[in-house]
C-alpha positions in Angstrom: 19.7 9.0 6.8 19.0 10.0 10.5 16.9 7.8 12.6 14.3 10.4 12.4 13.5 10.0 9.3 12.7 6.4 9.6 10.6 7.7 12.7 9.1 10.4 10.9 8.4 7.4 7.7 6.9 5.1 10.1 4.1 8.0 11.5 3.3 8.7 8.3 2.9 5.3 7.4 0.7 4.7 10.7 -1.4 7.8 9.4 -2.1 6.1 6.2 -3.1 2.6 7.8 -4.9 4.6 10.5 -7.0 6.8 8.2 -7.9 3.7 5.6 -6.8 0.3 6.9 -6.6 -0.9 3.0 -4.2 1.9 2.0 -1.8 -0.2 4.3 -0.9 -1.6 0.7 1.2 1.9 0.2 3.7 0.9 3.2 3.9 -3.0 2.6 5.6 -1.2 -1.3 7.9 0.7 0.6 9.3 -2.0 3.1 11.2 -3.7 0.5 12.8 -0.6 -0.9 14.0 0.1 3.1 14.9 -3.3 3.7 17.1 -3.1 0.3 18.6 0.4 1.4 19.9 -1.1 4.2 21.4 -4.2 2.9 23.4 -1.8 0.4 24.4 0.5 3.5 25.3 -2.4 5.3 27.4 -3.7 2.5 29.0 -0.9 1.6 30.4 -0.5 5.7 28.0 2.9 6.6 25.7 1.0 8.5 26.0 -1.1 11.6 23.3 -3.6 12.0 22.4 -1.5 15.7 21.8 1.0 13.6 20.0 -1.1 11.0 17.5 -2.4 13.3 17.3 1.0 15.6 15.6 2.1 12.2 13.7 -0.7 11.5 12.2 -0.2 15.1 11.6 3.5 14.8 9.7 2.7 11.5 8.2 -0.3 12.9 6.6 0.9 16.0 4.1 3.6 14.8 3.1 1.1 12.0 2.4 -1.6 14.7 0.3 0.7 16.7 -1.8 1.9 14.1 -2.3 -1.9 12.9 -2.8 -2.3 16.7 -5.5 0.6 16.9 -7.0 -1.0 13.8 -7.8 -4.3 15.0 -9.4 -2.9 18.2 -11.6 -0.5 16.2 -13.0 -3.9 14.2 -13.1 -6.2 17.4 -15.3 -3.0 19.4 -17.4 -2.4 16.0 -17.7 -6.1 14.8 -16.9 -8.8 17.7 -13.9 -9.5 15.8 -10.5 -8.3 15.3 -10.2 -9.0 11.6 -13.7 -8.0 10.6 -14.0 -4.9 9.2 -17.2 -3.0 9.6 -17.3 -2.1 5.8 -17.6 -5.5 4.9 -21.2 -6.4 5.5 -24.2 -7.9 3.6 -26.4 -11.0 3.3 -28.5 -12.7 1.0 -27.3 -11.8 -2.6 -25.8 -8.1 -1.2 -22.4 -8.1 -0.2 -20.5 -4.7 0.4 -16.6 -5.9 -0.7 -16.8 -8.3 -3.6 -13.0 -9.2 -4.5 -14.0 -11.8 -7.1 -16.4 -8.6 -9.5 -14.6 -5.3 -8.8 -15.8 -2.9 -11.1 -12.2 -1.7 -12.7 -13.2 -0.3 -16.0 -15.9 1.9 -14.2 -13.8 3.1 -11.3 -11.4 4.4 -14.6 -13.5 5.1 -16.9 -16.9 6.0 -15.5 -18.1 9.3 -16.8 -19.6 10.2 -13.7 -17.1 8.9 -11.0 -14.0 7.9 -13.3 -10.9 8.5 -12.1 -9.8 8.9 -15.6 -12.6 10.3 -16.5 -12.0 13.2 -14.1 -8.1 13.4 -14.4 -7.5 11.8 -18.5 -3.6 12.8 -18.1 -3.0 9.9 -15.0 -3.4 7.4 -17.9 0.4 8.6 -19.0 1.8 7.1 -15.2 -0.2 4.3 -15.1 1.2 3.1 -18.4 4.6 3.8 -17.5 4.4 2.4 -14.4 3.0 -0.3 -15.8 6.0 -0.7 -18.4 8.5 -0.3 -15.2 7.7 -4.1 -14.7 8.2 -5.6 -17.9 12.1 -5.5 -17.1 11.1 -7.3 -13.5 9.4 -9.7 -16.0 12.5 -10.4 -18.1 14.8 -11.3 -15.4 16.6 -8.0 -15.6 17.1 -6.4 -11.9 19.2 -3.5 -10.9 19.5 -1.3 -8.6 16.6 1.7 -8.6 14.4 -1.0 -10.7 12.2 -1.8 -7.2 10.7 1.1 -7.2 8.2 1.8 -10.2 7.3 -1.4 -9.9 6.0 -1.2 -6.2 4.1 1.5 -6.9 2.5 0.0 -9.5 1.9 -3.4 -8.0 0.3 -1.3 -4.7 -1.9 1.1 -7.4 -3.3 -2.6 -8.8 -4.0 -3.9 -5.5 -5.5 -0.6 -4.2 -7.8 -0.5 -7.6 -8.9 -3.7 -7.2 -9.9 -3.2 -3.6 -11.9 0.1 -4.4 -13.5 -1.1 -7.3 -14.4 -3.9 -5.3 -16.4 -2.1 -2.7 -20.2 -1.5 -3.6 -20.3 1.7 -3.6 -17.0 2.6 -5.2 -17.0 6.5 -6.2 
């Protein structure tokens, strides 16, 4: 692949993190499936490791600024750099509450749902779910990374939405 594609990767990735810091989740999946495509390449003689890490950088770099970006937003809006200004409350009120997420409502919910809304996404979830079970076993391959790390980042990203307050 051409080093702008690893460019154009890493924008998109900076996009996501930029947009909604917790989405970052989406481009922590795909760094293992790059790191892994360029091991092969690298094996296989049709990359040099210039190359290698001219791609890394170009991916890199727009990631790192957006991250960058981030953490200035959070120190302007909160006094600190890894604070971010959705997390607030006091008393018995707190906005993010990792340890009580509300999963079966942010699915199932027949107001907000996202099953509830879109029944058919239960088909991926489930199959995405059963990409792991051979991860589980013992039994990797090549192409087998893939499924999984989506569905690894869609349980991290559920629980993180079903843990903010108001979740819909």
């Amino acid at each position: 692949r051409s080093p702008g594609f690893y460019l154009l990767c890493g924008i998109a990735g900076g996009f996501v993190i930029s947009t909604r810091t917790q989405l970052g989740i989406w481009v922590v999946a795909g760094v293992p499936l790059l790191l892994g495509e360029f091991a092969g390449r690298r094996l296989n003689g049709q990359a040099t490791r210039a190359r290698a890490l001219a791609s890394l950088v170009l991916f890199g770099a727009p990631i790192v600024a957006a991250v960058a970006a981030s953490l200035v937003v959070n120190r302007w809006m909160t006094g600190s750099a890894f604070l971010s200004p959705y997390v607030f409350g006091d008393g018995g009120f707190r906005s993010v509450d990792l340890l009580h997420p509300h999963l079966l409502a942010v699915l199932g919910h027949p107001w907000h749902g996202l099953l509830a809304y879109h029944p058919f996404l239960l088909i991926p979830i489930l199959l995405l779910g059963a990409s792991v079970l051979p991860l589980l076993r013992g039994r990797f391959s090549e192409g087998t990374t893939l499924a999984p790390a989506v569905f690894i980042a869609f349980c991290v990203q559920l629980w993180i939405q079903s843990a903010w307050y108001c979740w819909w």
